[in-house]
VEXGUZA-426023 format. One record per residue: residue in three letters; y, z, x of N, C-alpha, C in turn. Coordinates in pm, whole numbers, plus 50000, padded with zeros to 5 digits. Layout:
N
ALAYZXYZXYZX
...
end
This chain:
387
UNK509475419358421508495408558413507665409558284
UNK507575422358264506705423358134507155419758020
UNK508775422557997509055419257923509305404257885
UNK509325397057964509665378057981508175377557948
UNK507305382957965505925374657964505835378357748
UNK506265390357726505925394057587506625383557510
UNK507955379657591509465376257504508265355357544
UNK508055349457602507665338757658506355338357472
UNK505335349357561503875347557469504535345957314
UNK505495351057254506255353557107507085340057100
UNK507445335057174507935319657187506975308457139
UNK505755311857215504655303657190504235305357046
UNK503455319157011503245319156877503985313756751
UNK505055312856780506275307956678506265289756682
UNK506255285256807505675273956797504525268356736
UNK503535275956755502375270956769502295270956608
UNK502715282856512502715286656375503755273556330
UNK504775269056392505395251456312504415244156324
UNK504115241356429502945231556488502075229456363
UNK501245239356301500155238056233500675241556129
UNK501775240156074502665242255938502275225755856
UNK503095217656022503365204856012502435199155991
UNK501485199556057500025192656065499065198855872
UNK499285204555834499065210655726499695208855616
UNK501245201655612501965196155539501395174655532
UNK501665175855661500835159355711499555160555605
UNK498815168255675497505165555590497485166055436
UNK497965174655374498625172855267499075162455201
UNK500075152655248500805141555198499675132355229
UNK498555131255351497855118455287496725116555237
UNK496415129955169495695132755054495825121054957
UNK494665108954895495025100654824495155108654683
UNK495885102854599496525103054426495595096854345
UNK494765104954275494025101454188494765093054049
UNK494955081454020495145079353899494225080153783
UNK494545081153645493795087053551494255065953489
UNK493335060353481493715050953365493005055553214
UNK494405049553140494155048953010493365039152911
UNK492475044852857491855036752776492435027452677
UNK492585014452640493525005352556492475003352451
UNK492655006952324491815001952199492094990852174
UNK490664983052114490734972952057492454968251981
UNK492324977551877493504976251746494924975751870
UNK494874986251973496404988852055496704967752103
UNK495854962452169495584951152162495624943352088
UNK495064945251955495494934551864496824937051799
UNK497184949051778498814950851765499774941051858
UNK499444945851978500634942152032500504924652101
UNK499534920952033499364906952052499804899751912
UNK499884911851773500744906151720502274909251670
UNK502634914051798503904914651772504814902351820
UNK504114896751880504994885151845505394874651777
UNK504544879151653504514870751573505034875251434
UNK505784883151387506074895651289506464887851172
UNK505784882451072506894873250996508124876750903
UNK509064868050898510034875650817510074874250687
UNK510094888450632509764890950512510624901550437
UNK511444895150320512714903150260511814914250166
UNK512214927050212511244936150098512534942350057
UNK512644939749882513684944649824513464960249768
UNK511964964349807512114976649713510804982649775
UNK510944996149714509445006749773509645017549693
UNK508505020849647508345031549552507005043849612
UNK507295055549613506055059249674505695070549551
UNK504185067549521503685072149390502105079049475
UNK501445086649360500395085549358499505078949411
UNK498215079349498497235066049546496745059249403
UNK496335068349291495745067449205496405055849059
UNK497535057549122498715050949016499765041049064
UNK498815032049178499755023349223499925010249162
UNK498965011749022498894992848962500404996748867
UNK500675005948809501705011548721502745001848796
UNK502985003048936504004996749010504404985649026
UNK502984974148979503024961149015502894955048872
UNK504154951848828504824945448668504094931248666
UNK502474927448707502364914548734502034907448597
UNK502654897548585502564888248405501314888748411
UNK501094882848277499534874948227499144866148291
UNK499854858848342499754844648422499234846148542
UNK499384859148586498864861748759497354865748713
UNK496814873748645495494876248607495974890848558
UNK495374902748593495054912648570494404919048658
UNK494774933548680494464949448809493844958648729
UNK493184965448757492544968948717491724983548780
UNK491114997048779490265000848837488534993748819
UNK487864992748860486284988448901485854998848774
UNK486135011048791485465019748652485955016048508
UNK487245011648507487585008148329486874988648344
UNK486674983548469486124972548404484754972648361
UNK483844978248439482354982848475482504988748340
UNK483104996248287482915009448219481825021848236
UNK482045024848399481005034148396481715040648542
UNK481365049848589482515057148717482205048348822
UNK482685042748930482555040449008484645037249109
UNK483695033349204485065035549306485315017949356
UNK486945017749366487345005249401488064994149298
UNK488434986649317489444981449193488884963349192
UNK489534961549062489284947049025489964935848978
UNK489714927348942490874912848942489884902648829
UNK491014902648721490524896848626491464879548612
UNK490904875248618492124860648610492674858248481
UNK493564849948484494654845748403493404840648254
UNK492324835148281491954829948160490934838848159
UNK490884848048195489854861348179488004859848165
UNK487864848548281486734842748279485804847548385
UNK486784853548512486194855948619486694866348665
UNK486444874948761486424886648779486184891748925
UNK486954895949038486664903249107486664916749156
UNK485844923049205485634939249203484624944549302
UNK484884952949377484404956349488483234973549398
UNK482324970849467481604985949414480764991449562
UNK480835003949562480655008749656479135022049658
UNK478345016249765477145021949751477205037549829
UNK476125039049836475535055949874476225056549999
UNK476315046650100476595047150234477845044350240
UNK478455049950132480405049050172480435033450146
UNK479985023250174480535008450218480504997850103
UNK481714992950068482164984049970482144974549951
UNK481054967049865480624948849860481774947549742
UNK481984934249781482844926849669482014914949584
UNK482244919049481481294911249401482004904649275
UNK481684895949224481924883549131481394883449036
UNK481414879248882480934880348765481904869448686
UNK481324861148628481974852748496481514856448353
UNK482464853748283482344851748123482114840048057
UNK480724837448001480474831047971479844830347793
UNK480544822547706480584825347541480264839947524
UNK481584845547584481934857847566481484869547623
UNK480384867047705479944877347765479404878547945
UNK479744890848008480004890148152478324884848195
UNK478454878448276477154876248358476794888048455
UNK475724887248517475104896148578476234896948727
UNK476394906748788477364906348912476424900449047
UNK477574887549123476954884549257478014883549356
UNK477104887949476478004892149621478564877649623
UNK479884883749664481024874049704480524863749858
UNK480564853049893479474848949985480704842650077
UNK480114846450239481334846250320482264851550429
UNK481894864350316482654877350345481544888150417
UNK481894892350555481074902550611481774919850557
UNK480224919550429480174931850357480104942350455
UNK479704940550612479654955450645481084962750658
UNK482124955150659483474960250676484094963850572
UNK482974968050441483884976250325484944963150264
UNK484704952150204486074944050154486374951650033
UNK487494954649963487744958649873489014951649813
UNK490284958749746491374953549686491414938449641
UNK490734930549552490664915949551492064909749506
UNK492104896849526493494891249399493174878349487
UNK492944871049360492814858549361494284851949286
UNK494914843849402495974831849343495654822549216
UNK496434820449141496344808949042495814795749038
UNK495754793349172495114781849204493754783349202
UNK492574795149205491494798249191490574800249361
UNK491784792949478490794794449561491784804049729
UNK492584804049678493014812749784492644835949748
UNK491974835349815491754848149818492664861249885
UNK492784871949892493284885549948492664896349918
UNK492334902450012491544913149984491504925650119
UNK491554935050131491294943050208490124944350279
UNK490024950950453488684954450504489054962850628
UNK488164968750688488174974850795487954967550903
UNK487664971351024486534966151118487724964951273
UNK486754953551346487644950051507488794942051471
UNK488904935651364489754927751380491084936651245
UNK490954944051252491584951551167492744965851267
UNK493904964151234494774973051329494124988151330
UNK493624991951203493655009651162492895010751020
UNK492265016250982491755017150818491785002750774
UNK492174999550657492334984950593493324978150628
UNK492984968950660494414956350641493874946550552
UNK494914939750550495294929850441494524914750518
UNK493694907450438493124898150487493124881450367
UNK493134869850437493334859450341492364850750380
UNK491974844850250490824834750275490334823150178
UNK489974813150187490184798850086488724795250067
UNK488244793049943487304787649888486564776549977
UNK485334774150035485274764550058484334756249936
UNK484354745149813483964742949711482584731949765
UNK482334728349931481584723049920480404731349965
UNK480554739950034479544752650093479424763749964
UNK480704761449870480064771549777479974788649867
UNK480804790349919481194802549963482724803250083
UNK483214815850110484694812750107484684811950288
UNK486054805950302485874806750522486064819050537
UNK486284816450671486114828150774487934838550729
UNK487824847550710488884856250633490384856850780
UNK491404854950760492404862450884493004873750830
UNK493654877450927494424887650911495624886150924
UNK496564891350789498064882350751498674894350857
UNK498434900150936499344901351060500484908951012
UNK501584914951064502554926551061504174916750984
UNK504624920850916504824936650900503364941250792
UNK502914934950689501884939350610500904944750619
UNK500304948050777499254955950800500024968450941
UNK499554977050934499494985651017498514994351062
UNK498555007151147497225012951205497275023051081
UNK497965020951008496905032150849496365018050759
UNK496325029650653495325020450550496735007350475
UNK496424997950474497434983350405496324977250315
UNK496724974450188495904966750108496494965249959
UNK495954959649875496154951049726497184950149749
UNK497224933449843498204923649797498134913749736
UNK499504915349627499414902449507500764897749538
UNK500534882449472501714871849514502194867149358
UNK503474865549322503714861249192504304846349203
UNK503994838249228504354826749228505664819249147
UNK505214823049047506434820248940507494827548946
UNK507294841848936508824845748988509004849949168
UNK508894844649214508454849049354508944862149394
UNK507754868749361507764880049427506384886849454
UNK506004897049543504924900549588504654914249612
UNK503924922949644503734936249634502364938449678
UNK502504948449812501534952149879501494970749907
UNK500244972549879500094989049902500014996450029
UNK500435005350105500035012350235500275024750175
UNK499595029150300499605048850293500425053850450
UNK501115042550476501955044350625502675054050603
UNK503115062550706504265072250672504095080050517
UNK503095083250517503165092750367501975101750404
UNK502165110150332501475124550310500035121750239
UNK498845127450236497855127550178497915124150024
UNK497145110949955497195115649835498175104949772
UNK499675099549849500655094849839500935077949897
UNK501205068349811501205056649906502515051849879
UNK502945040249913504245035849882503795017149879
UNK504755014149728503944998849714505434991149734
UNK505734981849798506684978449845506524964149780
UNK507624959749740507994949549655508824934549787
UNK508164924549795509064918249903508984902949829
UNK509974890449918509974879849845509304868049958
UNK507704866149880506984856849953507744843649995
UNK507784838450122508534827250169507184817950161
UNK507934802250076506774791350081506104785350172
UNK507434791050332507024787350450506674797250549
UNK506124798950636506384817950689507244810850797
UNK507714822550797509324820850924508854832251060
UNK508944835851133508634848251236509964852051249
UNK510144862851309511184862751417510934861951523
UNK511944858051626512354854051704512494869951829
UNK511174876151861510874891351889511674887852082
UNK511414873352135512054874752254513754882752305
UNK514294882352197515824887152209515564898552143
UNK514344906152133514294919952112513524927552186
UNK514404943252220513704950652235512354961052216
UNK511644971652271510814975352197511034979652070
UNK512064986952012512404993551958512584989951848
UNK513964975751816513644963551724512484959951683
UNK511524958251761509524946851715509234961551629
UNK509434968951676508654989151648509034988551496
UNK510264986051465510774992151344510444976851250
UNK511114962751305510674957951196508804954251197
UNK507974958351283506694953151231506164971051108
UNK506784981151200506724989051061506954992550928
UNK508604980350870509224979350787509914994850819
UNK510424999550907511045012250933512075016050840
UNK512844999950817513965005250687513734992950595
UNK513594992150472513934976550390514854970050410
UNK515974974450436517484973550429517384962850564
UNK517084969750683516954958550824516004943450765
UNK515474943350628514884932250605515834919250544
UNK516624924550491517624919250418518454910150517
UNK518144892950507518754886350496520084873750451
UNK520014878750298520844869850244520474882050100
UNK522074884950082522554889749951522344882349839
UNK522814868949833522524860549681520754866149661
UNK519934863649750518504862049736518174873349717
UNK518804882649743518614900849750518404903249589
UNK519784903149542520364901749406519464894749300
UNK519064880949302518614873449268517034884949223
UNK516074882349358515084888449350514814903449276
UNK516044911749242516124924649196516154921649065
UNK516644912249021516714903748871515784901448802
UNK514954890548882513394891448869512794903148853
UNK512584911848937511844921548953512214932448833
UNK513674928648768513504943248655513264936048584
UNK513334920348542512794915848396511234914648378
UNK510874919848507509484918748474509254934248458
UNK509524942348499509574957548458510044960548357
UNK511474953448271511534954248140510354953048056
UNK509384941948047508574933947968507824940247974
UNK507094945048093505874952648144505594965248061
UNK507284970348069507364988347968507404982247855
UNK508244971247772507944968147651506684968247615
UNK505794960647683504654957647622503674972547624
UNK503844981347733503054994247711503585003147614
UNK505305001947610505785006647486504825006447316
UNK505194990447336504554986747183502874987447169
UNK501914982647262500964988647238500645006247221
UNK500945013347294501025025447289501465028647137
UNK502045027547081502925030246953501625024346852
UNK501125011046874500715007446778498955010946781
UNK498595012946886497195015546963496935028946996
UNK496215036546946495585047147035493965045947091
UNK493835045147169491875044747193491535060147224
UNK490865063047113490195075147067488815079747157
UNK488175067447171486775062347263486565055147240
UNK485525046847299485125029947263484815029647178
UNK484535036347061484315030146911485565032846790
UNK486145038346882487805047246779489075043846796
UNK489825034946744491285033146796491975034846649
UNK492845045346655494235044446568495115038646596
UNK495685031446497497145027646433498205035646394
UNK497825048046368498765057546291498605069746357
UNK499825079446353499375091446384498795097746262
UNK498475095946130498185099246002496765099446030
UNK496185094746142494315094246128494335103146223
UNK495185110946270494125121746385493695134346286
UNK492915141246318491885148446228492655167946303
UNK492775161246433493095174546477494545176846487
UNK494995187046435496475189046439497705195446565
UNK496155195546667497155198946834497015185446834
UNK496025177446809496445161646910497385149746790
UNK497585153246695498425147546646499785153146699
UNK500045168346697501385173846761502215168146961
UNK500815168146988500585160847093500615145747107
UNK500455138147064500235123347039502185122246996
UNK503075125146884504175130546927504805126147016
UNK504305133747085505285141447205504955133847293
UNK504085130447298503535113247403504565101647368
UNK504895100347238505305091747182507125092147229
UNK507575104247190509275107347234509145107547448
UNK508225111147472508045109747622507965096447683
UNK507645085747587507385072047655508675067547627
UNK509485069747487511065067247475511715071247591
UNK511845083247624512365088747731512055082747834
UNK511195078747913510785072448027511345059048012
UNK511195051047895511895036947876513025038947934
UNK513985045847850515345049847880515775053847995
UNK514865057948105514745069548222514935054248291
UNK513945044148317513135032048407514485026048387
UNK515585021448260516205013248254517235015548334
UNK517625028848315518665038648430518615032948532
UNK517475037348582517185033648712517205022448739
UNK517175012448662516744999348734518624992248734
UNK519455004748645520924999948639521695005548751
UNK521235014048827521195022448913520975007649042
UNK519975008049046519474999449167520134987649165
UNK520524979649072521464971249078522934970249149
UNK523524983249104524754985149090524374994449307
UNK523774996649318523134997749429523604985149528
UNK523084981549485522734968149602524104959849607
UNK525164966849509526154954849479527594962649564
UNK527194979149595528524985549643528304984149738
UNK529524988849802529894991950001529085002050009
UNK529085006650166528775017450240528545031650160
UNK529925037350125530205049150076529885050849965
UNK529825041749870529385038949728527765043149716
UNK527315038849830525675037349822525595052749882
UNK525885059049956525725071050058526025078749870
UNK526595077449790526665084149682525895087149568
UNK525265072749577524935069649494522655072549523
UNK522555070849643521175074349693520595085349649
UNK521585097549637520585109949591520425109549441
UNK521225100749420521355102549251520225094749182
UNK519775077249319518435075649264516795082649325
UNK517045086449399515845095849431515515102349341
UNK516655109849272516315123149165515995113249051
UNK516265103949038515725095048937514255092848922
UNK514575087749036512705086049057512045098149086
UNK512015107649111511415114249076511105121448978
UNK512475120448915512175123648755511185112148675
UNK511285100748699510345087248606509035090348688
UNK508765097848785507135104548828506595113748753
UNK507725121848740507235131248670507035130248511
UNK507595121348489507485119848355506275111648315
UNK505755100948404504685092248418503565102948443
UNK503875111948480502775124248526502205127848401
UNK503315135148314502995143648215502375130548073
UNK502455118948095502245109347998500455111748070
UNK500225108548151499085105848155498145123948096
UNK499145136048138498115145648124498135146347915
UNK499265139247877499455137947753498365130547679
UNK497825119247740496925109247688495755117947681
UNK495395121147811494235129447833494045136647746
UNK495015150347716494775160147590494615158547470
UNK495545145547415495315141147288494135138447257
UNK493355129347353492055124847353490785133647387
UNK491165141847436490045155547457490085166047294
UNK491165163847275491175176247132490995165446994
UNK491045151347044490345147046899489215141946898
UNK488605140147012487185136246984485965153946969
UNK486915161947006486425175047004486005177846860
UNK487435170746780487625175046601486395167946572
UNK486295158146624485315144446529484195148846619
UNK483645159146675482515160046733482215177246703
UNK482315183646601482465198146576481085205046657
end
């Protein structure tokens, strides 16, 4: 008996230990699930409200240089106006860049105060000399506007800014004179692929040869931007983002490859045409001034290497001189290169890619050593003429 009652009571315990297993698992499962929601930024929102709208835009080219040396990139004629830094127009240090027009009368340029933040401001020439500078009117200065470029027509504007209505750092913004208010409308935002959540800005439009060129610091390293060359349409076109996936809207509102931009070969071709005869002209003309011009300081320019006084910066001045040959010769390569590029198959190009990389990076480096060239010449002869 004793033993049935031990063997019975050990029955029970074993039960009783599922029993409250179960009830302990139960309680468990209807424990409610905390969800964590995610916070949606402004910009995540305005992105993806404009992705459906991505316009299409053929970008034949991208160069990634220096932040400091991205006007070098943009071959824009006389006819578009003139780029500029804010310190060589001002002539005095300051930060931010400027826009001189075609008849060199007017002037835009952003200058930037104690508190980091960048007004854009206006100045004319009048029997020869700049007027006093006034705020651009219109434009909400607290969002830093900077990068200006005014169209040929005098009243369509572009310019960079920050703020809510801006994806990330600067985007690219457009805006039209109004001539009876005497100050400009309300600015938009030219929307993706041209802006993204980094910094996007100084975009210029060439009308005459149609082509255009806008700066970002997307996908690049500190220090480094890439100015991408594309062909402004008279009409904007979108695509058509419903028969795409995420992945498709992802890459073309990032410009992920140029190549996925490319619609029509004649126009490809065509536009690369354009774009080196204006890079021909562009190096001609820095060629021949350079050769014939040196600016010593604002009161000193040689003609000759026969007037430098000091005999490192004449040895130097030189060597500036066979270095800008070389770079001519280097740019033309390349630009025979990129042609002959765009014109082979598959395998041709898979061959031919490393061969222009090393190009370009050789015409960096050589653009490098020109500028530390200018510099030295000009430090060791105003040194001579200043004993």
């Amino acid at each position: 008996m004793q033993f049935r009652y031990i063997l019975a009571l050990a029955l029970a315990l074993m039960v009783a230990g599922t029993t409250n297993a179960q009830k302990k698992q139960k309680a468990k499962a209807k424990k409610p699930v905390v969800q964590v929601k995610q916070e949606v930024s402004a910009a995540d929102l305005l992105y993806e409200n404009m992705t459906s709208s991505i316009q299409r835009v053929m970008v034949i080219d991208s160069v990634v240089v220096d932040v400091d040396n991205f006007f070098e990139e943009i071959p824009l004629p006389s006819n578009c106006g003139q780029l500029m830094a804010t310190t060589d127009f001002l002539q005095k240090k300051e930060v931010g860049t400027a826009f001189i027009n075609e008849f060199g009368n007017k002037a835009y340029f952003s200058s930037i105060n104690q508190e980091g933040i960048s007004t854009l401001m206006t100045k004319d020439k009048l029997q020869n000399q700049w007027s006093e500078e006034n705020v651009v009117e219109g434009l909400d200065q607290q969002l830093s506007p900077n990068y200006p470029f005014m169209m040929p027509d005098g009243t369509t504007l572009y310019f960079a800014q920050k703020g809510e209505e801006s994806l990330g750092g600067y985007d690219i913004f457009v805006t039209r004179y109004n001539s009876e208010e005497g100050r400009f409308f309300n600015p938009e935002n030219i929307g993706l692929p041209f802006n993204s959540k980094a910094n996007d800005y100084m975009y210029v439009e060439d009308e005459l040869n149609e082509l255009g060129w806008f700066v970002t610091d997307r996908n690049q390293p500190e220090g480094k931007v890439c100015v991408y060359t594309f062909v402004p349409l008279k009409k904007r076109v979108n695509y058509d983002t419903d028969e795409m996936d995420d992945e498709e809207i992802g890459a073309l509102a990032s410009i992920r490859s140029i190549r996925e931009t490319w619609f029509d070969n004649n126009e490809l071709q065509a536009a690369h045409n354009r774009l080196q005869r204006l890079r021909d002209r562009n190096q001609k003309s820095i060629g021949n001034n350079t050769q014939e011009l040196f600016v010593v300081n604002d009161h000193i320019t040689y003609t000759s290497a026969k007037q430098f006084r000091s005999n490192d910066a004449r040895r130097m001045y030189e060597e500036l001189m066979k270095t800008y040959e070389e770079l001519k010769l280097m740019k033309e390569e390349l630009g025979n290169l990129r042609s002959r590029y765009y014109q082979a198959n598959g395998n041709e190009r898979k061959k031919m890619s490393t061969t222009i990389l090393s190009e370009e990076e050789k015409v960096e480096q050589l653009t490098s050593r020109i500028r530390e060239l200018e510099k030295a010449v000009r430090n060791n002869e105003v040194s001579a003429l200043n004993p």
